[in-house]
C-alpha positions in Angstrom: 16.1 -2.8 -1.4 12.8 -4.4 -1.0 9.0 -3.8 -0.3 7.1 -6.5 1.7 3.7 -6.8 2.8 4.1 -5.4 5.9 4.8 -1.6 5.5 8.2 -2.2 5.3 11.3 -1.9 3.9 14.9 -3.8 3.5 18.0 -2.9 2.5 19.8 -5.3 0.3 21.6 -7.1 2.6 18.2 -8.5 4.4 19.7 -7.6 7.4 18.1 -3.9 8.7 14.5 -3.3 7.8 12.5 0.2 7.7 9.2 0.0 9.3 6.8 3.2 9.5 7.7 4.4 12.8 6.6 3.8 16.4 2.7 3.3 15.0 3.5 0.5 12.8 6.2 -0.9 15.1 3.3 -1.5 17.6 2.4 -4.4 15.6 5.5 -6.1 14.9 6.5 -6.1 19.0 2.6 -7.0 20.0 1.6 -4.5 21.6 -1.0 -4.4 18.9 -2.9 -7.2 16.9 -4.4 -6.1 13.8 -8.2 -6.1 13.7 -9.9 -7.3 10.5 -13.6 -7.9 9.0 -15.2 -4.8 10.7 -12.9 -5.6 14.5 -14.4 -9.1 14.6 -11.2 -11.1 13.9 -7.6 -10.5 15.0 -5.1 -11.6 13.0 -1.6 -13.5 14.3 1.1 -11.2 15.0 3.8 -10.6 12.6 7.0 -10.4 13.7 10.3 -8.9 11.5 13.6 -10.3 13.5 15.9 -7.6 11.8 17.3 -4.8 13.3 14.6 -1.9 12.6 14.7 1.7 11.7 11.5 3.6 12.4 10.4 5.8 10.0 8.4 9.1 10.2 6.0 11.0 7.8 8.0 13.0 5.4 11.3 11.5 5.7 13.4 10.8 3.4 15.8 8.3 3.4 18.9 6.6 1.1 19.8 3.5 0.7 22.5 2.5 -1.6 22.3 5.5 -3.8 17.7 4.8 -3.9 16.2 7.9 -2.5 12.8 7.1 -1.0 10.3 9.3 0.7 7.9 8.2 3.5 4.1 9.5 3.5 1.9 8.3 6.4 -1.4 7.4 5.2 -3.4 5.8 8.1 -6.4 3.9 8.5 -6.0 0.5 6.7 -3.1 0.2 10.3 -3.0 3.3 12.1 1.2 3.6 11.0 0.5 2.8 7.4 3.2 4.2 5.3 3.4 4.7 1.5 6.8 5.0 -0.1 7.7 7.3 -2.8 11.1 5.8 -4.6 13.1 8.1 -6.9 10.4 10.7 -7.0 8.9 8.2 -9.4 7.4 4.8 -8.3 4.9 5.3 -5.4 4.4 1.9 -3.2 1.4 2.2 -2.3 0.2 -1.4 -0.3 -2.9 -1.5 1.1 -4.1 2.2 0.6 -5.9 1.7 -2.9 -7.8 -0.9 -4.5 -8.0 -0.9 -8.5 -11.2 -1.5 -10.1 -12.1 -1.7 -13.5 -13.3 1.8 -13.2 -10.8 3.6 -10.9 -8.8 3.0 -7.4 -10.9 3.2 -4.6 -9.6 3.6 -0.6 -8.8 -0.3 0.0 -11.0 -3.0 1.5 -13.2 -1.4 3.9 -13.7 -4.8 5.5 -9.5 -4.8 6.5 -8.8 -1.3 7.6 -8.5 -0.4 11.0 -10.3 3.2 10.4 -12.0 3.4 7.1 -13.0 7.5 7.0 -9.4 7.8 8.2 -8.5 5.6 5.5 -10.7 7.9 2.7 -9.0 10.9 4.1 -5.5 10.0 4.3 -5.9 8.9 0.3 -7.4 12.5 -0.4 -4.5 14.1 1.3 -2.3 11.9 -0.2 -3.4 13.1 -3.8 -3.2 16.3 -2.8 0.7 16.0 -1.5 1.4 14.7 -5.1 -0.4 17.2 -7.0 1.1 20.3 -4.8 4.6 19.2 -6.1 3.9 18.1 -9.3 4.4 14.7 -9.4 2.8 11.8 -11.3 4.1 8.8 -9.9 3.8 5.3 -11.7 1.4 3.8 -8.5 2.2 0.5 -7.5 -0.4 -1.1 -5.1 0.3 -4.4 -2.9 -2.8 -6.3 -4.6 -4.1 -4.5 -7.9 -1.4 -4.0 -9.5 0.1 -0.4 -11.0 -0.9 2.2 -13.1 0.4 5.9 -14.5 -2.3 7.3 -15.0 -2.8 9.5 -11.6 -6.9 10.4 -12.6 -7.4 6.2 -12.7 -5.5 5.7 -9.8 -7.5 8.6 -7.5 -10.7 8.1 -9.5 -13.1 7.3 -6.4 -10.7 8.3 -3.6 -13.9 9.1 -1.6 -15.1 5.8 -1.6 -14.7 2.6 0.1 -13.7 -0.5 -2.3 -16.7 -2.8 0.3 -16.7 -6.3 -1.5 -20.4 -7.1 0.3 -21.9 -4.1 -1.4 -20.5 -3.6 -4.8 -17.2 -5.9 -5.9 -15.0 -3.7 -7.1 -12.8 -5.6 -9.2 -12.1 -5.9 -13.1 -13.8 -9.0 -14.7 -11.2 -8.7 -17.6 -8.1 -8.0 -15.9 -5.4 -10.7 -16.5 -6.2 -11.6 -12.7 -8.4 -11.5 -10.0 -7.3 -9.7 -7.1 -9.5 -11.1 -5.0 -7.7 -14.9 -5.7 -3.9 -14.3 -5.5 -3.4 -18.0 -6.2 -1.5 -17.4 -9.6 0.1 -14.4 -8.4 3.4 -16.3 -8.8 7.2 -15.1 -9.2 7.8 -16.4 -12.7 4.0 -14.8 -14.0 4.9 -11.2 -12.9 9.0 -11.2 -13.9 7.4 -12.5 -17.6 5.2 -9.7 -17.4 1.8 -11.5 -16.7 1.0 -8.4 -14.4 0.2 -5.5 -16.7 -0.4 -2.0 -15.9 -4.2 -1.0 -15.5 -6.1 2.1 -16.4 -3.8 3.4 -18.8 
């Protein structure tokens, strides 16, 4: 099994993918083009040639003996999806933004409704916290963290890089230049955990 970008994910055999349900899926037939830097710009379609499952919010799924758990969290896309794997390592993509100080609701500049986007990471939390759990968070940019304060720190806020750049200046990398985000750099541990 496999995360990618896209909210999606693979089996092992690369040959059915998950997708968050008939939202999400809107983007991958293109029916819908994804709208970035405040609607001005519409990125190329992305396509996924694999047989696809849609997923819903709150199912749960199993694949090859890994139990994951689908929570929709729109606004960055309208179907985004967060995955919840083993009850332990939350996926999170593009619904938070680490900063040296906290996660923050992802770039407000990308999302497709950003007070959808704040509100969806505030419910989010509050799924978590209603069952008790204290995932390690692992985002699609910033990297992870298990600390669940850090990672919820300014839910209510936007991470907006042309007011305030929320990044961390002494973080092992910039998350903003993913140029030396290479394979061999985060399997020799190059990518450590943040706000811990």
């Amino acid at each position: 099994m496999w995360v990618q970008w896209r909210p999606t994910v693979r089996d092992y055999s690369g040959t059915q993918s998950y997708t968050s349900g008939e939202i999400e899926n809107r983007y991958l037939t293109g029916e819908v083009r994804r709208r970035v830097i405040y609607h001005l710009y519409k990125l190329p379609q992305v396509t996924i040639n694999n047989e696809k499952v849609l997923l819903h919010d709150g199912e749960v799924i199993d694949i090859d003996g890994i139990r994951i758990e689908c929570f929709l969290v729109p606004g960055h896309t309208w179907g985004h999806m967060v995955y919840l794997v083993d009850g332990k390592y939350l996926f999170t993509g593009d619904t938070i933004w680490f900063g040296a100080d906290g996660g923050y609701s992802f770039i407000s500049g990308l999302a497709e409704d950003n007070r959808l986007a704040v509100k969806s990471l505030a419910a989010l939390e509050e799924k978590l916290r209603a069952r008790g759990l204290r995932p390690y968070f692992i985002t699609g940019h910033t990297g992870w963290t298990d600390n669940m304060e850090f990672a919820f720190a300014h839910k209510n806020e936007l991470c907006s890089p042309f007011r305030k750049r929320v990044h961390d200046p002494n973080a092992l990398y910039d998350a903003y230049d993913e140029s030396d985000d290479t394979e061999k750099k985060a399997k020799s541990g190059y990518l450590k955990g943040v706000g811990r």
